[in-house]
C-alpha positions in Angstrom: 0.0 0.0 0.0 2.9 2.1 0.7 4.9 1.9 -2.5 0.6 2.8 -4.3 0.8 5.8 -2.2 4.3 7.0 -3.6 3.3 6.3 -7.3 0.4 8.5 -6.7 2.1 11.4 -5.5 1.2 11.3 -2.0 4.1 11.5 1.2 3.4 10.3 4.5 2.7 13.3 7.6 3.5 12.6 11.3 1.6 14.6 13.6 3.6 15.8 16.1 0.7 16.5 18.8 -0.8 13.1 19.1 1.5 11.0 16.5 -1.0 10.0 14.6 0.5 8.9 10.7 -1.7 9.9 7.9 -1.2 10.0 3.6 -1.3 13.4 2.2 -0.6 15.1 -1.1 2.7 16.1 -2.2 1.6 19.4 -3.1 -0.2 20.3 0.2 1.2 22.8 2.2 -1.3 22.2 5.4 -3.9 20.0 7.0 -5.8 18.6 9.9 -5.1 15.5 12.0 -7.6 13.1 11.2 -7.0 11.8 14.9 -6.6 14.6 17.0 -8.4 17.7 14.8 -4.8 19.9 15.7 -4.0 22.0 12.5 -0.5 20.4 10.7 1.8 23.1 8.7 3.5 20.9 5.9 6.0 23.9 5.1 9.5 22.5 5.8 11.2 25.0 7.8 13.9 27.1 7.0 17.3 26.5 8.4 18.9 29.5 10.2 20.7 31.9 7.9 18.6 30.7 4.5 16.0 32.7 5.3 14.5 34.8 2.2 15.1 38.7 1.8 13.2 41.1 2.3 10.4 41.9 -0.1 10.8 45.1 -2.4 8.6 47.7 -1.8 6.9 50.4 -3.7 9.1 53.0 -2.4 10.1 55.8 -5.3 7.5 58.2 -5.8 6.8 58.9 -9.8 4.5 61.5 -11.2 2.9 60.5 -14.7 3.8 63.0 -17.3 0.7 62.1 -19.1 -2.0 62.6 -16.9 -0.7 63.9 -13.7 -1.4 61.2 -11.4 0.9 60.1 -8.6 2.1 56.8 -7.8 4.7 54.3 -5.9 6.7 52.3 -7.4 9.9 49.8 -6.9 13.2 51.5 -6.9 14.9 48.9 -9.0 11.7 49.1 -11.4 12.9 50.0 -15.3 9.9 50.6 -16.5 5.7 50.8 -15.2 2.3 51.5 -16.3 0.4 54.4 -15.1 -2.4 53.2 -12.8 -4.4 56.3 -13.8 -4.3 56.5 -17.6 -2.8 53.3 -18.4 0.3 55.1 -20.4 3.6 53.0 -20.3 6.4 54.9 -18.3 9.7 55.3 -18.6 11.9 54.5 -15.4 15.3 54.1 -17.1 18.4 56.3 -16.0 20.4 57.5 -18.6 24.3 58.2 -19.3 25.5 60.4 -22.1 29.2 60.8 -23.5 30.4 61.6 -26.6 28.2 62.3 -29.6 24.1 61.9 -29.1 20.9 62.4 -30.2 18.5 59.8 -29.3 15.1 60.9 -27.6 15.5 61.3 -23.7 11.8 61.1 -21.9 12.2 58.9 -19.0 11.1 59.4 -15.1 14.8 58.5 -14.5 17.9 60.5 -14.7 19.9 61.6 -17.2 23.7 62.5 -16.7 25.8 64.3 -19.4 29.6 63.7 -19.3 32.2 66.1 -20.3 32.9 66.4 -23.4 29.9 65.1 -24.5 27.8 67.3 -27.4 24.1 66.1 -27.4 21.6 67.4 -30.4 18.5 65.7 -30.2 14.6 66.4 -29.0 13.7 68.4 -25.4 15.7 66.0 -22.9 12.9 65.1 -19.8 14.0 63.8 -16.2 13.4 63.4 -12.9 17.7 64.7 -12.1 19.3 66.0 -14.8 23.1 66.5 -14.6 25.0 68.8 -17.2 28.6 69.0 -17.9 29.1 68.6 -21.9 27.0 70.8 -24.9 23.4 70.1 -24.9 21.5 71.6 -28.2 18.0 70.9 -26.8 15.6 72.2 -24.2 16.4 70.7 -20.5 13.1 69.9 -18.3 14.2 68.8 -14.6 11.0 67.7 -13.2 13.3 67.1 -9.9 16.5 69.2 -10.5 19.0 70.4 -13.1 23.1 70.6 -11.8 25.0 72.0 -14.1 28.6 70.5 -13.6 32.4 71.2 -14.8 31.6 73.4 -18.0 27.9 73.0 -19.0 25.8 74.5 -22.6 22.7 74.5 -22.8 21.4 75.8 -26.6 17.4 75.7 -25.2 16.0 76.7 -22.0 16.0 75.1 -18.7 13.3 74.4 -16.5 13.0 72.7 -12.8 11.5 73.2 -9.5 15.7 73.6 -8.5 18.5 74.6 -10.7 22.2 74.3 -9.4 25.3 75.7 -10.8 27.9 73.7 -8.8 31.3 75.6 -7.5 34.0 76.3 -10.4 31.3 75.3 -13.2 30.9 77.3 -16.1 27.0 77.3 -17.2 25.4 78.7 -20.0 21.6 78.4 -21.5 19.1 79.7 -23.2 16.8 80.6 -20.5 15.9 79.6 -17.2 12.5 78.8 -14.9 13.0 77.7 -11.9 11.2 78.0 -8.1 14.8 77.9 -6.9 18.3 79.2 -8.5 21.4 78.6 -7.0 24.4 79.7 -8.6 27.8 78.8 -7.4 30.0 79.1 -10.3 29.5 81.2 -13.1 26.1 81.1 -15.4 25.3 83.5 -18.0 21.6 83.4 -19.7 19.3 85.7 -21.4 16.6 85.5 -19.5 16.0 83.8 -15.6 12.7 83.6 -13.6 13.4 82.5 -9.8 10.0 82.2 -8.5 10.9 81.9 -5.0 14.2 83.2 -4.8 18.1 83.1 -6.4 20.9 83.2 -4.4 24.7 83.7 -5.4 27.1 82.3 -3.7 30.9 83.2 -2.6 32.5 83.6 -5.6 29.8 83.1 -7.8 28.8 85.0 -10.9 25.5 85.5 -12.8 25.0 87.2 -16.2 21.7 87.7 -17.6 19.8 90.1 -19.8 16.8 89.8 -17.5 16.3 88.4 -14.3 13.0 88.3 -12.6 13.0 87.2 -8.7 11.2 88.2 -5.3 14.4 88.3 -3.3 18.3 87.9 -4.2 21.1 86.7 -1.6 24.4 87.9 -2.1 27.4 85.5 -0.8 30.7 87.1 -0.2 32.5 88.3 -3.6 29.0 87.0 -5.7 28.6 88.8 -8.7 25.4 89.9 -10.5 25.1 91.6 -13.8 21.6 92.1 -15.9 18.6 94.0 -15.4 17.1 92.6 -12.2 13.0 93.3 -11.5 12.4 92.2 -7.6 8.9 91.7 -7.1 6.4 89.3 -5.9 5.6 86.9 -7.9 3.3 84.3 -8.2 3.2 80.6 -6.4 2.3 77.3 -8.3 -0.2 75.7 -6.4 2.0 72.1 -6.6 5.2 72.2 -8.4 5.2 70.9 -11.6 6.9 71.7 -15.0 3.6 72.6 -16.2 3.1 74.9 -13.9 6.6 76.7 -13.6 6.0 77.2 -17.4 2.4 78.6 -17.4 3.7 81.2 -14.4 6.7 82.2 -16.6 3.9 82.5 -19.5 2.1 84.9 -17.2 4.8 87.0 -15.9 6.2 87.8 -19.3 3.3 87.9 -21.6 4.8 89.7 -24.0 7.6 88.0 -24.9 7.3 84.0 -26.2 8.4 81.9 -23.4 11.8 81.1 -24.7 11.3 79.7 -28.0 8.8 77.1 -26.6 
């Protein structure tokens, strides 16, 4: 009866409240005693020090640049589908060096190296980090560091924009709720809704520069026309929404060639 059993995929359980012996499937992972009625776990258990990891969690935050909605997802995740409008996303970081031109949309980041020279479609990203020639427009939906010696042909917008100590930055245009210059930038035009700040050695060179407030650092330097004056808030902080501001402040001039 035994060797029947084993053909038919069955294995033999031993409870270990009563000791009752009982047949069982192979694939069943728990039962009751037939004897005594005590619930039998038929997981084998794990040895010390094999036990499994951790389970991922949902634990970077992406905005859809579709519809707007909001969601969670795995940090190691290359890619995801919007649980709002169903649109695939983009999760992949990117790294550029030498010559390139291929499109650049992704909720990831995108790092330029020096040296490199870019000429492609507006580059979109969640951190994006300049130090070669970029003939495009630059949309941080995060930030945008601009790094060693940085070009930007287009504009540049983010919630922050950083030009990092003994860089040398230069673009189109820039929006931004925050501007931080610590190296040298020179742009035609820069909108800092909340603020711009210069820091200790420093320099920034713009046609116009709009800003509520400016904070001088030591020897910064600061040459342009300069309006100070409120200006208004975004309701959440979004690219769309530091663009349609910058639309409204400066009516009459296009909003940087976009």
């Amino acid at each position: 009866m035994s060797d029947e059993k084993k053909e038919t995929g069955q294995k033999q359980v031993h409870c270990p409240h009563c000791g009752h012996e009982q047949w069982e499937s192979r694939a069943a992972l728990s039962t009751f005693c037939r004897h005594c009625q005590e619930y039998l776990s038929l997981v084998p258990k794990r040895r010390r020090g094999l036990l499994p990891k951790s389970r991922p969690v949902r634990d970077r935050f992406v905005r859809c640049p579709f519809c707007g909605a909001g969601q969670y997802v795995y940090s190691a995740a290359l890619s995801a589908g919007c649980i709002a409008c169903g649109n695939d996303l983009n999760l992949v970081s990117y790294q550029v060096r030498g010559k390139a031109g291929d499109r650049l949309k992704t909720l990831g980041d995108v790092e330029f190296h020096p040296r490199c020279d870019y000429h492609g479609p507006r580059v979109e990203a969640r951190h994006i980090r300049i130090s070669g020639r970029v003939d495009a427009e630059v949309r941080g939906s995060e930030t945008v560091q601009f790094r060693n010696e940085g070009d930007v042909e287009g504009g540049v917008v983010a919630p922050d924009v950083e030009v990092c100590p003994r860089a040398t930055a230069s673009s189109a245009a820039i929006v931004a709720c925050a501007l931080r210059v610590a190296g040298r930038l020179e742009s035609d035009r820069v909108v800092a809704l909340l603020g711009l700040e210069v820091e200790d050695g420093g320099s920034l060179r713009a046609g116009r520069i709009l800003t509520p407030s400016i904070r001088m650092k030591g020897h910064a330097a600061l040459l342009g026309k300069v309006e100070i004056r409120p200006l208004p808030q975004p309701p959440v902080v979004s690219l769309p929404a530091l663009e349609e501001i910058a639309r409204r402040i400066v009516p009459e001039e296009p909003l940087f060639g976009w």
